[in-house]
C-alpha positions in Angstrom: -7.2 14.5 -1.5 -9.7 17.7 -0.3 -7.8 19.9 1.7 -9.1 20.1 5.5 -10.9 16.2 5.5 -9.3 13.2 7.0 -9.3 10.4 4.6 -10.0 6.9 5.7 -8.0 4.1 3.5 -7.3 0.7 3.4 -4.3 -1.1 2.7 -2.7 -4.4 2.0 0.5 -5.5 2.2 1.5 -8.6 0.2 4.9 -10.3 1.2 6.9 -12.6 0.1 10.4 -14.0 0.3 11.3 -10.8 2.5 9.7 -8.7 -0.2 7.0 -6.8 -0.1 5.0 -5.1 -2.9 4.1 -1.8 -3.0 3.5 0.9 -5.9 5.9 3.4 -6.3 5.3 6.9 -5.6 6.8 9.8 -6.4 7.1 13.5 -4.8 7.9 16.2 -7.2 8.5 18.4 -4.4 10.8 16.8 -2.6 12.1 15.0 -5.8 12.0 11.5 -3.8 11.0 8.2 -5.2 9.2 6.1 -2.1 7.1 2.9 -1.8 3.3 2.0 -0.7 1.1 -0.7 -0.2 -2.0 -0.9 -2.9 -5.4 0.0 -1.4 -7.4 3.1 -1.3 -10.3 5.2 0.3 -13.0 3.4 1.9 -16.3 4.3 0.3 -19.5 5.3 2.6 -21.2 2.5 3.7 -18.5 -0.1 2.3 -16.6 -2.1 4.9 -12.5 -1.8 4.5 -12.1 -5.4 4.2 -14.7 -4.8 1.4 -12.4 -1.7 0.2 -9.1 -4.2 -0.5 -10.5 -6.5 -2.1 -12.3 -3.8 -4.6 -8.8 -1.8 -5.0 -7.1 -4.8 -5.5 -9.3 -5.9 -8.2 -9.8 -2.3 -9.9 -5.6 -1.7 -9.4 -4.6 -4.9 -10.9 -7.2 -7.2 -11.6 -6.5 -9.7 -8.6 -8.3 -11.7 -6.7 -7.0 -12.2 -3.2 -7.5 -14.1 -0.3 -7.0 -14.9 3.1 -6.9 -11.3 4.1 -6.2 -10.0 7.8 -6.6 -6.7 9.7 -3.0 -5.5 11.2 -3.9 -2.7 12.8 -4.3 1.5 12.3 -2.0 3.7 11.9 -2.9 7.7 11.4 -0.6 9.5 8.9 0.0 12.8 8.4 2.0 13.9 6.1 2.8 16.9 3.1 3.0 14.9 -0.3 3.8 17.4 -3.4 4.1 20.3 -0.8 0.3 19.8 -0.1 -0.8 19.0 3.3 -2.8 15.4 4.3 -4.3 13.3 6.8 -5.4 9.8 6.7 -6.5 7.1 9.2 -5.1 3.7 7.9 -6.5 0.2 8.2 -3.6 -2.1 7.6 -4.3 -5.7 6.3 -2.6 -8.8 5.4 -3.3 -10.8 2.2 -2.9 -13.5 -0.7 -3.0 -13.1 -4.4 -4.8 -16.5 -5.5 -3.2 -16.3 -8.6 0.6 -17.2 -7.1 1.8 -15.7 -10.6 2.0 -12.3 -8.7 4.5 -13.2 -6.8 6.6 -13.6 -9.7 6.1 -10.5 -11.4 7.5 -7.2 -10.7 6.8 -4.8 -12.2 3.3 -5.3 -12.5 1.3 -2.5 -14.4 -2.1 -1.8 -13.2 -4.5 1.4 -13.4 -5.7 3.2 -10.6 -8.1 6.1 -11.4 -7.8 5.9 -15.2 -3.9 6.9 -14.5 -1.3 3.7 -14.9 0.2 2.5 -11.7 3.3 0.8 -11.2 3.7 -2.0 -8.3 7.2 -3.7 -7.5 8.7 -6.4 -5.0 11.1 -4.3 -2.5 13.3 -6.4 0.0 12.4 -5.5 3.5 16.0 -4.8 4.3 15.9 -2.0 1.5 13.1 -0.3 3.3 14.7 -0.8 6.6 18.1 0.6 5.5 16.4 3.6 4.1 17.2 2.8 0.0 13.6 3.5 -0.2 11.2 4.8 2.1 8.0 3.1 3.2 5.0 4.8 3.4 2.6 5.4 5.9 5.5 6.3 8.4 5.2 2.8 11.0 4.2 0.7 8.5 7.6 -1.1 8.2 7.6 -1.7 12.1 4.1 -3.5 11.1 5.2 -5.6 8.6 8.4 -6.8 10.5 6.2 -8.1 13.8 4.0 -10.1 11.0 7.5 -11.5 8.8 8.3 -14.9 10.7 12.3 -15.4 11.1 
């Protein structure tokens, strides 16, 4: 992240049986484990729709599907005591391989470093057990989860 700049990501949350899948995070600052959805920055010139389905693929080597825009939500926030800013295009989407949906963890790479994505039960993040990350995203996710 370059200190100063806004960042504009994309992000898609995949759920499932009152799960959803994020990849873990850590802060070493604040010594706190916490969970987001897989995506990344949107490149010049590249749509974010575009932008998922490119993460998705580079992250984990998924295709997916049926993907839909939430909304935006604008996150600031200090991550390893260093200050950021990013507007976030939220989306909704499939793995056509259903496999994914049975897996956790699943290992993927994401800039050369490993990642780490897992299923986390909606009522963890919503009791606080793990937080959710960008702040408002869980508020998102629960209008879309049908009782």
């Amino acid at each position: 992240m370059k200190p100063g700049k806004v960042r504009a990501i994309a992000l898609c949350v995949f759920i499932k049986n009152g799960k959803l899948l994020v990849g873990e995070g850590f802060d070493e600052v604040k010594q706190k484990a916490f969970g987001r959805p897989l995506g990344g920055t949107i490149e010049f010139g590249e749509s974010s729709h575009t932008t998922i389905v490119r993460e998705i693929r580079e992250e984990l080597g998924a295709e997916i599907t049926n993907l839909r825009f939430l909304g935006v939500l604008e996150n600031i926030f200090t991550y390893n005591g260093e200050p950021g800013h990013e507007i976030v295009l939220i989306y909704s989407g499939e793995f056509i391989d259903q496999g994914y949906y049975n897996r956790s963890p699943i290992e993927g790479i994401e800039n050369g470093h490993p990642i780490r994505a897992i299923w986390v039960s909606l009522e963890d993040f919503a009791q606080g057990i793990m937080p959710l990350y960008p702040t408002g995203l869980l508020d998102m996710v629960l209008k879309e989860v049908k009782p």
